[in-house]
N, C-alpha and C positions, 0 to 999 in steps of 0.2 A: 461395655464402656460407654460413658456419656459423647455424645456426637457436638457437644454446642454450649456454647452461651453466649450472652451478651455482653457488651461493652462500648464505652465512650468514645469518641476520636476527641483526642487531642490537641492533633496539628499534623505535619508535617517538618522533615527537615534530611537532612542528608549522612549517611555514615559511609566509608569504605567496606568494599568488599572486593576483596581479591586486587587490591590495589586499583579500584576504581570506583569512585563518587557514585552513590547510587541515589535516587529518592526514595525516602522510608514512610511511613503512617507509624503513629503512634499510639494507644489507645488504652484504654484502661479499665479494668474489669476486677469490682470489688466481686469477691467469692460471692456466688449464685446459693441460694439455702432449697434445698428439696423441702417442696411443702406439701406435694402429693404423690404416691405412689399409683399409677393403674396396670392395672392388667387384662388379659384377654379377659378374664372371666369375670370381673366385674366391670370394665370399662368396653371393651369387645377390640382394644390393642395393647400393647404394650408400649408404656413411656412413665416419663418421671416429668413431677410441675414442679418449677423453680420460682422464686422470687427476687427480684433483683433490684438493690437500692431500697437497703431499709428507712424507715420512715417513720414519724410519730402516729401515736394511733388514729390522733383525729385528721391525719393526713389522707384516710382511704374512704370508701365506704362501707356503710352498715355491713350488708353482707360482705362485704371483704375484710371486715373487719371481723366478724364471727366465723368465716373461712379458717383467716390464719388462728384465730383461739382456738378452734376447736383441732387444729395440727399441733397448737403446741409454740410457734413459729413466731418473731417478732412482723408485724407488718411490715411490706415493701411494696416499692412502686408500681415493679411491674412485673408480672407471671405471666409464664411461657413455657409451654412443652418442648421436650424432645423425644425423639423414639428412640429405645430402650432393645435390645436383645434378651437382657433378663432384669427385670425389674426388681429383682429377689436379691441383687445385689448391692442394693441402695435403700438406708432408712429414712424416715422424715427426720429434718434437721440438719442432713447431713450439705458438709459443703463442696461447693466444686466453684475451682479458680483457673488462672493461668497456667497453673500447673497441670493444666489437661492437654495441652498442646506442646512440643518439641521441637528445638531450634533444627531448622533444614527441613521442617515438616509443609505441606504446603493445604493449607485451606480455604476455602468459598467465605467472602465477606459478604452480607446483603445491608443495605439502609435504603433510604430516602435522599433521590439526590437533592441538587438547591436547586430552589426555584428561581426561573428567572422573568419570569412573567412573559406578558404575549408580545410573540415575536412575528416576522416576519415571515416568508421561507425561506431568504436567503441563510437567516443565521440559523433557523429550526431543522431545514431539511436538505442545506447546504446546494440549492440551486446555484446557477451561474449567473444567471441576470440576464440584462442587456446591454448592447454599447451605453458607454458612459461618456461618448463626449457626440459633435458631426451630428448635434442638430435632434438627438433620439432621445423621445420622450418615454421609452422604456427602458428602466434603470436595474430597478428592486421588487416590480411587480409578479405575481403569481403564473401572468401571460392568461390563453383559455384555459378555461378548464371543465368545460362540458359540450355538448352536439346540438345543433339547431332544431331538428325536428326528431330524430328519432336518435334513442331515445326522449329527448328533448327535458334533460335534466342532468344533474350532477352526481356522477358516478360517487357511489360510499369508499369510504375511506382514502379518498383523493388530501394527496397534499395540500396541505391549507396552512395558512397562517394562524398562532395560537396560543393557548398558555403551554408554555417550554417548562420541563425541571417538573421538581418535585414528585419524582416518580418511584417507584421502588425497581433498584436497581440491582443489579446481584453481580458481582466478579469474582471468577473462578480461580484456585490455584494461585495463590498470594505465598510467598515464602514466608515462613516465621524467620525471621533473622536473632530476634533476641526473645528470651523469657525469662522477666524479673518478677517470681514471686512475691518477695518482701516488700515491692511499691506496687504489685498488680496492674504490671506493664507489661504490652507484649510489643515488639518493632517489625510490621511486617514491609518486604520489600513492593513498591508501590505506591499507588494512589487507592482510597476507596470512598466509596459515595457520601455525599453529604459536606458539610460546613465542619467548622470547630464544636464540639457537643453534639453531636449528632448520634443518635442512638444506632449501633450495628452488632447483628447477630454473626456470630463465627462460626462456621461449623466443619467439623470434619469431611474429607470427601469421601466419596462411598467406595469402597474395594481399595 
């Protein structure tokens, strides 16, 4: 069985569950089209290539355009693998939607969070600072952050101030709360990465 696809975020908003106000994500996933089959013995694994968000033809490139003709397959935006246990179970063309996931089911979402451009470290790596009032000219600063003579430089990967956000983030075990085929809606319980549009892959968890 297919492990994954992709999908929109929508927004956010709030529904009951068990008689309590929960936050929900919303998201939205037009059916995924299989446009390549591989296998161990031609590919050296096993998985299946989807297309997601079909497109006009002069929307892709050349080779991606001769890609999808020579499957068969109308053009889409974007293709992506997943891996497969038996790939023999799946033809080219074939669709996979919301309907691959089940309410109370719980799955790993991945995107891109927002960016928030360069920050500080108060707000990037959540320091304390210093007194804020009684005369002290350390507020919001970094403070030291390297040794006089020896080493006599700035240790790697030391906290710094920076560009924040925009990172790919992954969050595990999200509940499906609802699945609407017929509008290619799913409601999971939570928050997940990224803005309104923001591209996120869903995938089954493993075991």
């Amino acid at each position: 069985m297919a492990r994954g696809i992709l999908a929109r975020k929508i927004g956010m908003t709030q529904m009951f569950v068990d008689d309590r106000a929960v936050g929900v994500t919303v998201v939205e996933s037009r059916p995924s089209t299989v446009v390549q089959i591989k296998t161990v013995e031609t590919d050296g694994y096993n998985a299946i290539q989807l297309g997601y968000d079909e497109v006009p033809e002069g929307k892709v490139t050349r080779p991606m355009a001769g890609h999808f003709s020579k499957a068969g397959v109308a053009p889409h935006r974007h293709v992506f693998e997943i891996r497969v246990d038996n790939p023999e179970e799946y033809s080219v063309g074939d669709r996979i939607g919301v309907d691959l996931f089940t309410e109370g089911e719980k799955i790993d979402v991945s995107g891109i969070s927002r960016g928030k451009g360069f920050q500080g470290v108060i707000k990037r790596w959540h320091f304390a600072g210093g007194p804020k009032s009684h005369g002290s000219h350390f507020h919001r600063r970094p403070g030291s952050i390297g040794q006089c003579v020896k080493p006599g430089r700035v240790a790697k990967g030391r906290k710094l101030p920076g560009q924040m956000g925009a990172q790919r983030i992954s969050v595990r075990g999200l509940q499906v709360l609802r699945v609407d085929p017929e509008r290619n809606l799913l409601v999971l319980k939570g928050t997940t990465p990224g803005s309104r549009g923001t591209l996120l892959e869903l995938g089954r968890r493993n075991g």
